[in-house]
Structure formats: C-alpha cells, structure tokens
C-alpha positions as a Markdown table, in Angstrom:
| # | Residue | x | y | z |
|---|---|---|---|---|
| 1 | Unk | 0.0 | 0.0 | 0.0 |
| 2 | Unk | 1.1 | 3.7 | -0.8 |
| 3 | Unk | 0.8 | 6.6 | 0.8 |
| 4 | Unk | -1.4 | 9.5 | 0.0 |
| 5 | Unk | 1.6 | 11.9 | -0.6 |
| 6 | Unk | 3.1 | 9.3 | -3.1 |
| 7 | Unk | -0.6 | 9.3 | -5.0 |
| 8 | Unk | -0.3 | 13.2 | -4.9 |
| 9 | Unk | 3.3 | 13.5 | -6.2 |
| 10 | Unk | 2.0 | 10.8 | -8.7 |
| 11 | Unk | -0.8 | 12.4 | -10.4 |
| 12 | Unk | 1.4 | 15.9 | -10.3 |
| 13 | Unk | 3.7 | 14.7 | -12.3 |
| 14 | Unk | 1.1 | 13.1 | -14.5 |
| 15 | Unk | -1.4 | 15.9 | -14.7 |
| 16 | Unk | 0.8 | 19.4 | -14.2 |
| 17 | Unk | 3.8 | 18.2 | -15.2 |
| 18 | Unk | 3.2 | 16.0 | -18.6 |
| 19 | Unk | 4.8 | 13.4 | -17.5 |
| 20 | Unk | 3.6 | 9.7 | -18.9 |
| 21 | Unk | 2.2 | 6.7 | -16.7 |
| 22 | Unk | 5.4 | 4.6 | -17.3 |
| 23 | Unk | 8.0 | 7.4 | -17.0 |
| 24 | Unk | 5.9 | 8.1 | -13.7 |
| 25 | Unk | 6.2 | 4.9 | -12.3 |
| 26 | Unk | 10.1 | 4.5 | -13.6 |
| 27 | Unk | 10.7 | 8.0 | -11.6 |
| 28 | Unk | 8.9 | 6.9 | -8.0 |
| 29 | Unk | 9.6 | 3.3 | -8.1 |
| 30 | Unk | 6.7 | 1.9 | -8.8 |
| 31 | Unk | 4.5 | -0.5 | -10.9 |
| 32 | Unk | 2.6 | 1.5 | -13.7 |
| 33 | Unk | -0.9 | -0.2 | -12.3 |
| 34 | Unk | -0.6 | 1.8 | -9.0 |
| 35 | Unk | -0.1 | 4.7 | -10.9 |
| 36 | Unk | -2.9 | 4.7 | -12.9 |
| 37 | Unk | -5.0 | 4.0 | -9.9 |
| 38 | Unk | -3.5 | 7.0 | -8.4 |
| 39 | Unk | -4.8 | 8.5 | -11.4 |
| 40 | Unk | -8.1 | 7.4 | -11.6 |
| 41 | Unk | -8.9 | 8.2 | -7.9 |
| 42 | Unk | -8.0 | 11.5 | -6.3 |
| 43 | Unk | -7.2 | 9.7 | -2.9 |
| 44 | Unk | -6.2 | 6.0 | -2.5 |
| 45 | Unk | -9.5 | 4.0 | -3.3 |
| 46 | Unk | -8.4 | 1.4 | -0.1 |
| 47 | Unk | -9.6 | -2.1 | 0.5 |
| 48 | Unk | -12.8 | -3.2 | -0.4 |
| 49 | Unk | -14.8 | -6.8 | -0.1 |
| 50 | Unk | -15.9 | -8.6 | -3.0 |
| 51 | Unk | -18.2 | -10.2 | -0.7 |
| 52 | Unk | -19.8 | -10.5 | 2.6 |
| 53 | Unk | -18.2 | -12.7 | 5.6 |
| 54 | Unk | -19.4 | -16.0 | 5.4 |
| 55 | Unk | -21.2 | -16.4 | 8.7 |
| 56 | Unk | -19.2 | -19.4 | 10.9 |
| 57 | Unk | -20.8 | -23.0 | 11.1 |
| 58 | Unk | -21.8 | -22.3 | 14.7 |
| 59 | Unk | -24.1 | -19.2 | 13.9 |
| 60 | Unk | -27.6 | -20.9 | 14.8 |
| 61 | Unk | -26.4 | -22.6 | 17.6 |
| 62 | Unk | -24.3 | -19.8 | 19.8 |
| 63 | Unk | -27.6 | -18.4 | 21.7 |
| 64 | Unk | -27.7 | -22.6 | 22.9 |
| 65 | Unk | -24.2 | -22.3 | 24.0 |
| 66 | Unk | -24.6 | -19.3 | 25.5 |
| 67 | Unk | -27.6 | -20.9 | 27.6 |
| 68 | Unk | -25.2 | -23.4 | 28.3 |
| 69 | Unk | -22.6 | -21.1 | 29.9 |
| 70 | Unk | -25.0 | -19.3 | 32.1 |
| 71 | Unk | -26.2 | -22.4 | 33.4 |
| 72 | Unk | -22.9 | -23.9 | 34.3 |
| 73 | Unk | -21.6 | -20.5 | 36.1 |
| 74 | Unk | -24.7 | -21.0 | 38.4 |
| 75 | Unk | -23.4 | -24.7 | 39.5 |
| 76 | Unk | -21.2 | -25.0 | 42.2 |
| 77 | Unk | -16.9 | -24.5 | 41.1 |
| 78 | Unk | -16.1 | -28.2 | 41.5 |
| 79 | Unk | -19.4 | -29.2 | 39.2 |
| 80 | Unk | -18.6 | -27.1 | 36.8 |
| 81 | Unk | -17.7 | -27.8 | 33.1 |
C-alpha cells in the first residue's frame, strides 16, 4: 500500500507536469498499475470486499451455548464444566 503523498506527487507529475504513466512509475519506483489507480482516484481507493463474511458454522447454535454457559456459572466451582 502507498501513501497519500506518493498518489499526490504521482498524479502531479502526471497531470501538471506532462509526465507519462510509465515514466511516472520509472521516476517513484513503482509498478505502472498503481499509478494509474492514483490516477483514476483522487485519494487511495483502499480495501474493499468482494463479498460479505461468510457467517461461521456455529451461527444458529451460539444463543444454545450461550444458555449453556450461564447455566454452568450457576453450578457450584467443583461441578462445573
């Protein structure tokens, strides 16, 4: 990941200065994908899911264990799970 002052010089250079993408990216370093990024977007776009979380197996049976629980805090310490 880049920082925002490297995406600033970037599109500078580009836009003020006339300077192409690969002559850009030879000049800061860098691959000539991030630099058209930094082009297309004014600040760095970030990371962004394709797709939700996939909820975990467990999901329908949590509020069960969390009965569970509760119930064994309310035994006695040497009957406990």
């Amino acid at each position: 990941m880049y920082a925002v002052d490297l995406y600033g010089l970037v599109r500078r250079a580009c836009h003020v200065d006339a300077m192409s993408k690969s002559e850009a990216a030879r000049m800061f370093g860098i691959d000539r994908k991030p630099v058209a990024k930094g082009l297309k977007h004014s600040v760095p776009p970030g990371y962004r899911r394709s797709k939700s979380p996939v909820r975990p197996k467990l999901d329908p049976f949590i509020p069960i264990i969390d009965q569970i629980l509760e119930d064994d805090k309310r035994q006695l310490a040497k009957q406990r799970h």
